[in-house]
Jmol script that loads the backbone (N, CA, C; Angstrom):
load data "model"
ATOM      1  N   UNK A   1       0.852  -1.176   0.000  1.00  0.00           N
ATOM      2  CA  UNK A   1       0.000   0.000   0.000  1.00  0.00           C
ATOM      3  C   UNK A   1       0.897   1.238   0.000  1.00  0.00           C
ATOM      4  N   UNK A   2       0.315   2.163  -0.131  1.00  0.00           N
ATOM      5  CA  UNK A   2       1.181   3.495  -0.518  1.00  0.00           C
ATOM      6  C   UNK A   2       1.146   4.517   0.465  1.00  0.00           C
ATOM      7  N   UNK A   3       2.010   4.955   0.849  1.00  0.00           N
ATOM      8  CA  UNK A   3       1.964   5.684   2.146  1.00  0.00           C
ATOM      9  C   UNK A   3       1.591   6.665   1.495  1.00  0.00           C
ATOM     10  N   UNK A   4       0.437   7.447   2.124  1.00  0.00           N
ATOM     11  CA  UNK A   4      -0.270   8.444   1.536  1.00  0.00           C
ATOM     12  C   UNK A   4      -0.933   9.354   2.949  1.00  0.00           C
ATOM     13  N   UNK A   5       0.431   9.386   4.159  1.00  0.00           N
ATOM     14  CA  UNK A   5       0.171  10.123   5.389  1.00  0.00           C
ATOM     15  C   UNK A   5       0.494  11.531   5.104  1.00  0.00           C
ATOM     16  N   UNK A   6       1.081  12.271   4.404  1.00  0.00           N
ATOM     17  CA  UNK A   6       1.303  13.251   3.911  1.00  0.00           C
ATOM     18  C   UNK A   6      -0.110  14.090   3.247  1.00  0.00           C
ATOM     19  N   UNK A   7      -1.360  13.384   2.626  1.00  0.00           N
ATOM     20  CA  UNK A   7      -2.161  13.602   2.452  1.00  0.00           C
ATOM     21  C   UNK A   7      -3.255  12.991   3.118  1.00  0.00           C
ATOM     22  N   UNK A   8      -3.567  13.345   4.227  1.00  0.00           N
ATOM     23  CA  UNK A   8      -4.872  12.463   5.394  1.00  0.00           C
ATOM     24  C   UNK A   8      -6.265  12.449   4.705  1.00  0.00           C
ATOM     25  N   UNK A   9      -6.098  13.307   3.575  1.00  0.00           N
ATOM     26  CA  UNK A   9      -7.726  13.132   3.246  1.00  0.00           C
ATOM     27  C   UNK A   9      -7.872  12.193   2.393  1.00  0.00           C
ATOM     28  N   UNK A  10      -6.746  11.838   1.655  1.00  0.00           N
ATOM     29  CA  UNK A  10      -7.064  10.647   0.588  1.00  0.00           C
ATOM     30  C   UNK A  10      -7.137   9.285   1.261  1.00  0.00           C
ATOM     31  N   UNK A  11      -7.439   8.596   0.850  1.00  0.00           N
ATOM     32  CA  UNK A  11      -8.038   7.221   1.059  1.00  0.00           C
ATOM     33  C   UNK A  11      -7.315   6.025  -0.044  1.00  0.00           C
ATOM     34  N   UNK A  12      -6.644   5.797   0.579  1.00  0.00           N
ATOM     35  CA  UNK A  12      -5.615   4.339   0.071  1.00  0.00           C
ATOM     36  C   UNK A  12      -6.725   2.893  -0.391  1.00  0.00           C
ATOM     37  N   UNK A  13      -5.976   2.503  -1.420  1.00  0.00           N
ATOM     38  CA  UNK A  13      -6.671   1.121  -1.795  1.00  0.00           C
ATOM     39  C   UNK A  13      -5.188   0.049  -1.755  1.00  0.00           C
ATOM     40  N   UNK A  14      -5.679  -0.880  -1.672  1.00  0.00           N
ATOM     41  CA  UNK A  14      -4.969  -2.491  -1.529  1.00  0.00           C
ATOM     42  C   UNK A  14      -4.655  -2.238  -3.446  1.00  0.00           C
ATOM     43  N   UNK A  15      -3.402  -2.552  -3.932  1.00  0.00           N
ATOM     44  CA  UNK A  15      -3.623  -2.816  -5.344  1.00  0.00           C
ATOM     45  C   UNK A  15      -3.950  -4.240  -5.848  1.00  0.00           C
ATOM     46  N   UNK A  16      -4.239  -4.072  -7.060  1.00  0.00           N
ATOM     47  CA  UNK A  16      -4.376  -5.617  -7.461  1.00  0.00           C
ATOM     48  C   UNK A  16      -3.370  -6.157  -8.457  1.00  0.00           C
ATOM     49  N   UNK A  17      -3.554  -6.379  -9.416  1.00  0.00           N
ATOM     50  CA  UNK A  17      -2.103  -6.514 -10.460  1.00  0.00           C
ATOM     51  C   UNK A  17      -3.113  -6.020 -11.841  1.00  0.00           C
ATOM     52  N   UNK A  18      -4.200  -5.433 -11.173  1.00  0.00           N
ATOM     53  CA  UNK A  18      -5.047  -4.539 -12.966  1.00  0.00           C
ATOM     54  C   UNK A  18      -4.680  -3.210 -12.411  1.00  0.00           C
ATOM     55  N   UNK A  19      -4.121  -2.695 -13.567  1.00  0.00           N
ATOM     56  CA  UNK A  19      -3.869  -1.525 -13.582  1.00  0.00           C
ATOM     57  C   UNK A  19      -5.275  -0.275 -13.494  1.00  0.00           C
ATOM     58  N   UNK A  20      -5.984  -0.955 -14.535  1.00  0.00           N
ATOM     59  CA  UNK A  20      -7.756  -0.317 -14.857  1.00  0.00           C
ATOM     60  C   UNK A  20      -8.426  -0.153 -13.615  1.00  0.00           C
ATOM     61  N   UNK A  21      -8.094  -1.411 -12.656  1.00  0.00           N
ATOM     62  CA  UNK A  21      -9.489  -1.184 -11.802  1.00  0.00           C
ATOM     63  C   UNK A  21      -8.834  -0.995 -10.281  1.00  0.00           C
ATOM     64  N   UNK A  22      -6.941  -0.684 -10.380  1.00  0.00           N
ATOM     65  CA  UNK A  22      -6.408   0.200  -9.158  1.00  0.00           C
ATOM     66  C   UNK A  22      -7.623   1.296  -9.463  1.00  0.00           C
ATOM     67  N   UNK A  23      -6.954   2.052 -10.701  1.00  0.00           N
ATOM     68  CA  UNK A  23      -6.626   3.485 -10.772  1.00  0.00           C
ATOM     69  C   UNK A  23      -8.524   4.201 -10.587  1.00  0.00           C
ATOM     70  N   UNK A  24      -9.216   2.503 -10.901  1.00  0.00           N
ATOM     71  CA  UNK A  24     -10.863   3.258 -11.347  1.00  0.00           C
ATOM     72  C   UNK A  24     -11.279   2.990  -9.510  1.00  0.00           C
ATOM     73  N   UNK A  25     -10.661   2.130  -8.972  1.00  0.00           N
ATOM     74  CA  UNK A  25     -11.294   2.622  -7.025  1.00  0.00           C
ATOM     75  C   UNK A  25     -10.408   3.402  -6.611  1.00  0.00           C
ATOM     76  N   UNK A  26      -9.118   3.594  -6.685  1.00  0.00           N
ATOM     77  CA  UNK A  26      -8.513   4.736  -6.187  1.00  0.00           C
ATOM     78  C   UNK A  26      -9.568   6.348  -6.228  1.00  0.00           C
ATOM     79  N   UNK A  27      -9.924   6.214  -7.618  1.00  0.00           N
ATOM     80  CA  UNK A  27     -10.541   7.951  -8.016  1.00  0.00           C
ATOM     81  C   UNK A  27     -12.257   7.425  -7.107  1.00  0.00           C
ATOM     82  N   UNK A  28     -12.601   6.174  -7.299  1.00  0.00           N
ATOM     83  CA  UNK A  28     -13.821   5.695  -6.391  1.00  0.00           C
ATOM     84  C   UNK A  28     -13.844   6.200  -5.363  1.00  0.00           C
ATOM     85  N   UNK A  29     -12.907   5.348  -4.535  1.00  0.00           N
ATOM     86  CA  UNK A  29     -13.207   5.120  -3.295  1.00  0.00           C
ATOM     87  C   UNK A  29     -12.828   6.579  -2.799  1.00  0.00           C
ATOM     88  N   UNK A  30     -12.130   7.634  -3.585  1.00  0.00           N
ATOM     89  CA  UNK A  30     -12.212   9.114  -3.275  1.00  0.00           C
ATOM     90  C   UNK A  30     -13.324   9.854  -3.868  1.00  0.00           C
ATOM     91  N   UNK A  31     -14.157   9.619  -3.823  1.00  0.00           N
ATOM     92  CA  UNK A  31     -15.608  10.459  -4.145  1.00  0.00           C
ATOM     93  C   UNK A  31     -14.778  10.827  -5.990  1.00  0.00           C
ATOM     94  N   UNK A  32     -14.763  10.612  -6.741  1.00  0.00           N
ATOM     95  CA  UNK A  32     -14.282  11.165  -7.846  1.00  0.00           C
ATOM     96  C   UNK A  32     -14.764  10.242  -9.113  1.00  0.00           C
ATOM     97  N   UNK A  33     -16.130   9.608  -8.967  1.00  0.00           N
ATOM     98  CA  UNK A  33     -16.404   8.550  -9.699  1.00  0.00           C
ATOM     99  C   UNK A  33     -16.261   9.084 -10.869  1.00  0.00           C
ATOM    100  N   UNK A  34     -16.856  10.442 -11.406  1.00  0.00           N
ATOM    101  CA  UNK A  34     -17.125  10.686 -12.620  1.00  0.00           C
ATOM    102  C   UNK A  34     -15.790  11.095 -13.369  1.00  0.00           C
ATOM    103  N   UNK A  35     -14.385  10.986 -12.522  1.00  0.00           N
ATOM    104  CA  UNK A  35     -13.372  11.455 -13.054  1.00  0.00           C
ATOM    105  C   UNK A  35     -12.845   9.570 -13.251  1.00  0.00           C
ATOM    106  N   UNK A  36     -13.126   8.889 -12.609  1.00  0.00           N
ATOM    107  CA  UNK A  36     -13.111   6.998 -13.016  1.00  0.00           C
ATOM    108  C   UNK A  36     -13.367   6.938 -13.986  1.00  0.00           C
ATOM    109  N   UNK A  37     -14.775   7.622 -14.336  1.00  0.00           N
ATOM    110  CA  UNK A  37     -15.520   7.318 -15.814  1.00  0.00           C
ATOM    111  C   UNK A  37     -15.128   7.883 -16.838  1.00  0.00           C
ATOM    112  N   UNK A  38     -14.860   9.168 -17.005  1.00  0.00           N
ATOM    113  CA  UNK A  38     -14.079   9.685 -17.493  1.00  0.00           C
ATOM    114  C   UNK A  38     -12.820   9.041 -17.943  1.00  0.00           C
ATOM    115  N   UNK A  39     -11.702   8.754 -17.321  1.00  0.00           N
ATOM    116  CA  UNK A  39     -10.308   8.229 -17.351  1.00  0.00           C
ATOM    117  C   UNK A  39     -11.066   6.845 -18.669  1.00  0.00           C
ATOM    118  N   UNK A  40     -12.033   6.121 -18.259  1.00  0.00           N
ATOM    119  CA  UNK A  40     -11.848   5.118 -18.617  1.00  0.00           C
ATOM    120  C   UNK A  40     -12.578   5.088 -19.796  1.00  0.00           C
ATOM    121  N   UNK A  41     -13.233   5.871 -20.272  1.00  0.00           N
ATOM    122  CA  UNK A  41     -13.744   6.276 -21.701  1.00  0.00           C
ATOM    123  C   UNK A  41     -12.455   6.870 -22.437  1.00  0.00           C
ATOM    124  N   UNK A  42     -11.823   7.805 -21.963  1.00  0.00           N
ATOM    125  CA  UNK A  42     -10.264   8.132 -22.527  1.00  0.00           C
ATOM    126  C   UNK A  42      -9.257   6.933 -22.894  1.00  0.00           C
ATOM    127  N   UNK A  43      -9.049   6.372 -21.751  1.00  0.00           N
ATOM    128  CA  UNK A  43      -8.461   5.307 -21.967  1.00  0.00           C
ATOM    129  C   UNK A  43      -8.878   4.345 -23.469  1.00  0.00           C
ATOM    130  N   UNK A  44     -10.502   4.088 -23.252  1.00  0.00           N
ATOM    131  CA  UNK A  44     -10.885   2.729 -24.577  1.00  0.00           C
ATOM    132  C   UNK A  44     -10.124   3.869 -25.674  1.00  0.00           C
ATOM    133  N   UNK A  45     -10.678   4.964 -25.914  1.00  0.00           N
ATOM    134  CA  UNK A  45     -10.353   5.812 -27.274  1.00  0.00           C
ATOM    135  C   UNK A  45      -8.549   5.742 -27.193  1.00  0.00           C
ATOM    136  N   UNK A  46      -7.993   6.533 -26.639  1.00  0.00           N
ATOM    137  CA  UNK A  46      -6.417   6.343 -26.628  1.00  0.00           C
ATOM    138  C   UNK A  46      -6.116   4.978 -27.280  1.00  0.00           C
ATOM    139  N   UNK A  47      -6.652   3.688 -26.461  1.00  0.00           N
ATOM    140  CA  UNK A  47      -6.146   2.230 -27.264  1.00  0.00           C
ATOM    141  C   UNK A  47      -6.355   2.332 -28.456  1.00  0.00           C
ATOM    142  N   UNK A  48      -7.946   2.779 -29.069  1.00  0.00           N
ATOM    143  CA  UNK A  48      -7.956   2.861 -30.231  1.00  0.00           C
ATOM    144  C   UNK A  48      -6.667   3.444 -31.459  1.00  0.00           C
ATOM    145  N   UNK A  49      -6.849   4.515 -30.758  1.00  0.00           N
ATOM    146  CA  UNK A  49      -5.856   5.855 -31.217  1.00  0.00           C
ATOM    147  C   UNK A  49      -4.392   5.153 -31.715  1.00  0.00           C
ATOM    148  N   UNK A  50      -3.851   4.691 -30.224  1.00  0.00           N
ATOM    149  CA  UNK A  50      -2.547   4.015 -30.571  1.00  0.00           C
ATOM    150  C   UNK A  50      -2.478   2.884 -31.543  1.00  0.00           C
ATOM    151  N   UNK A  51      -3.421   2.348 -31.755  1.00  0.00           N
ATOM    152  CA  UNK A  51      -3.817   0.953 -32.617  1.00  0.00           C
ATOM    153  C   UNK A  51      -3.228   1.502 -34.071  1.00  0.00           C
ATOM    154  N   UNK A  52      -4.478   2.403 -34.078  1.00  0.00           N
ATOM    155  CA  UNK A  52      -4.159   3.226 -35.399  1.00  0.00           C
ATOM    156  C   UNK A  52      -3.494   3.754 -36.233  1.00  0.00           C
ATOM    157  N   UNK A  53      -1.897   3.894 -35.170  1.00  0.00           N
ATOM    158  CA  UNK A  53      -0.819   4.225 -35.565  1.00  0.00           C
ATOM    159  C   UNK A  53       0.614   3.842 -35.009  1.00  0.00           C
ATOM    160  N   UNK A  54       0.054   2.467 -34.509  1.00  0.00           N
ATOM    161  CA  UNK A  54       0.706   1.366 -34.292  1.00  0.00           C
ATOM    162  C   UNK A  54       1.774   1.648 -33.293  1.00  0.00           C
ATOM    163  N   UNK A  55       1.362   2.726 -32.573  1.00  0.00           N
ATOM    164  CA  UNK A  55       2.119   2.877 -31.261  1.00  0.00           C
ATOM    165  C   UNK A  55       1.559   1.259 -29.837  1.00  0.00           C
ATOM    166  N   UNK A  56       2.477   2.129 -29.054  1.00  0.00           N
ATOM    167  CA  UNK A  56       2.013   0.908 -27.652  1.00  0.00           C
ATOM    168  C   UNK A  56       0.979   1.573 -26.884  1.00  0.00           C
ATOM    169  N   UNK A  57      -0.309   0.393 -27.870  1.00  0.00           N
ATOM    170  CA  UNK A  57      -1.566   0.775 -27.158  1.00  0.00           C
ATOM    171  C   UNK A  57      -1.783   0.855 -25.433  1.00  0.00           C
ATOM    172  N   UNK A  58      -1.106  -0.530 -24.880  1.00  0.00           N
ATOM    173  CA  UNK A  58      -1.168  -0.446 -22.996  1.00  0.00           C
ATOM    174  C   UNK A  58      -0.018   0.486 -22.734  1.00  0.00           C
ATOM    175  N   UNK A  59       0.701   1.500 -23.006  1.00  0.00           N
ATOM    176  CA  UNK A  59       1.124   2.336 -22.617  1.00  0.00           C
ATOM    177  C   UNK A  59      -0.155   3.617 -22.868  1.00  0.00           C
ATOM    178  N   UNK A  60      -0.223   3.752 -23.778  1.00  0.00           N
ATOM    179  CA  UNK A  60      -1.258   4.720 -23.938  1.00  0.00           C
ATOM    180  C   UNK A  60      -2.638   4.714 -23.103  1.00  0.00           C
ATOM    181  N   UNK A  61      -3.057   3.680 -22.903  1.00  0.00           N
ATOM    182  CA  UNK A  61      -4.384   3.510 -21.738  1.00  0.00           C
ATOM    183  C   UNK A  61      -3.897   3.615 -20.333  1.00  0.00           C
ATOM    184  N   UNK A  62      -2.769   3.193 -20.239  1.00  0.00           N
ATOM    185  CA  UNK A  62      -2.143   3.191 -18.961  1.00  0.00           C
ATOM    186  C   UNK A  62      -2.029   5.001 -18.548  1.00  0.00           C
ATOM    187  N   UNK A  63      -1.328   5.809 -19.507  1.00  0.00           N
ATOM    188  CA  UNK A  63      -1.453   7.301 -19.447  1.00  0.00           C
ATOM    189  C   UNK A  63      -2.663   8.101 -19.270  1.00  0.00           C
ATOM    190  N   UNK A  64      -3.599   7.230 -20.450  1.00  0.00           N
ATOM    191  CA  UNK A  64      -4.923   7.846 -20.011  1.00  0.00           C
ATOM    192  C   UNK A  64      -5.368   7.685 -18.682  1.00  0.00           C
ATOM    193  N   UNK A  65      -5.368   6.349 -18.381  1.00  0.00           N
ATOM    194  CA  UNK A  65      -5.851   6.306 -16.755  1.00  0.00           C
ATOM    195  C   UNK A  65      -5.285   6.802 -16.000  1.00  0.00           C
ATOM    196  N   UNK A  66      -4.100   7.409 -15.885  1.00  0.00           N
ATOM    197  CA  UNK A  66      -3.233   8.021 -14.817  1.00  0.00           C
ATOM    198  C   UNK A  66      -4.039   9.689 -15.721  1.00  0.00           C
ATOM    199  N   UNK A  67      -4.103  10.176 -16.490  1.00  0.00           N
ATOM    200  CA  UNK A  67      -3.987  12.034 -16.617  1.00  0.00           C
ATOM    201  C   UNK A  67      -4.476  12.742 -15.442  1.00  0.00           C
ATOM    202  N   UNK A  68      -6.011  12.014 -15.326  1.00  0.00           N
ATOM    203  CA  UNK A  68      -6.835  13.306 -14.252  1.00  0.00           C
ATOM    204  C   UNK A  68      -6.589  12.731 -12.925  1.00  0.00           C
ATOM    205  N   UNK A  69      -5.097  12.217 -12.478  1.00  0.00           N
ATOM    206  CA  UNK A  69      -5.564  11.119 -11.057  1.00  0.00           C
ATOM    207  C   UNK A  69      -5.688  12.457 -10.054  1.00  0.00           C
ATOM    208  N   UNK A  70      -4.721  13.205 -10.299  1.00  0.00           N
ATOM    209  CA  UNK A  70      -4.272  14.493  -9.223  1.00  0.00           C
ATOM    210  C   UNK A  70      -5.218  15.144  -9.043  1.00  0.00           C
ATOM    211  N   UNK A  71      -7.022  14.515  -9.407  1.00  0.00           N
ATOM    212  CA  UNK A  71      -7.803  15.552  -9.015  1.00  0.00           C
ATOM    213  C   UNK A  71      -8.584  15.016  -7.707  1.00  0.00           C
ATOM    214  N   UNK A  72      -8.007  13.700  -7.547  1.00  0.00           N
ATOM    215  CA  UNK A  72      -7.992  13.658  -5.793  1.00  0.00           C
ATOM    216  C   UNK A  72      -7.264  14.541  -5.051  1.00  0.00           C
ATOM    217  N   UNK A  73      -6.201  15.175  -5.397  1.00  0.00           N
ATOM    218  CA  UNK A  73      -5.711  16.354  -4.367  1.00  0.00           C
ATOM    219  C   UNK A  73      -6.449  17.520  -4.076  1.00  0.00           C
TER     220      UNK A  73
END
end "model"
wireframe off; spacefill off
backbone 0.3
color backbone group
């Protein structure tokens, strides 16, 4: 788990080994669902995106799901 005593208002999750469904209860379990939903509609399009031009699609979803995390701070 991530020491996250520096910030008392956020709320820590257990990880799992999915990257998608850390990052979608992390923004959860901090009141921030619609920024979850968000991330993860970005994310499907980005895979697309990278597909398209034959970049590394799980890098690119992985970015999307991380952009808006800092709006738990």
């Amino acid at each position: 788990m991530l020491d996250l005593s520096c910030w008392p208002h956020i709320q820590a999750i257990l990880l799992s080994s999915d990257f998608k469904t850390d990052s979608t209860n992390f923004l959860t379990i901090n009141s921030k669902q619609d920024t979850a939903s968000h991330c993860i509609s970005v994310a499907s399009m980005s895979k697309k995106i990278a597909m398209q031009f034959g970049a590394n699609d799980a890098k690119a979803s992985i970015a999307a799901l991380l952009h808006d995390i800092s709006n738990v701070l």
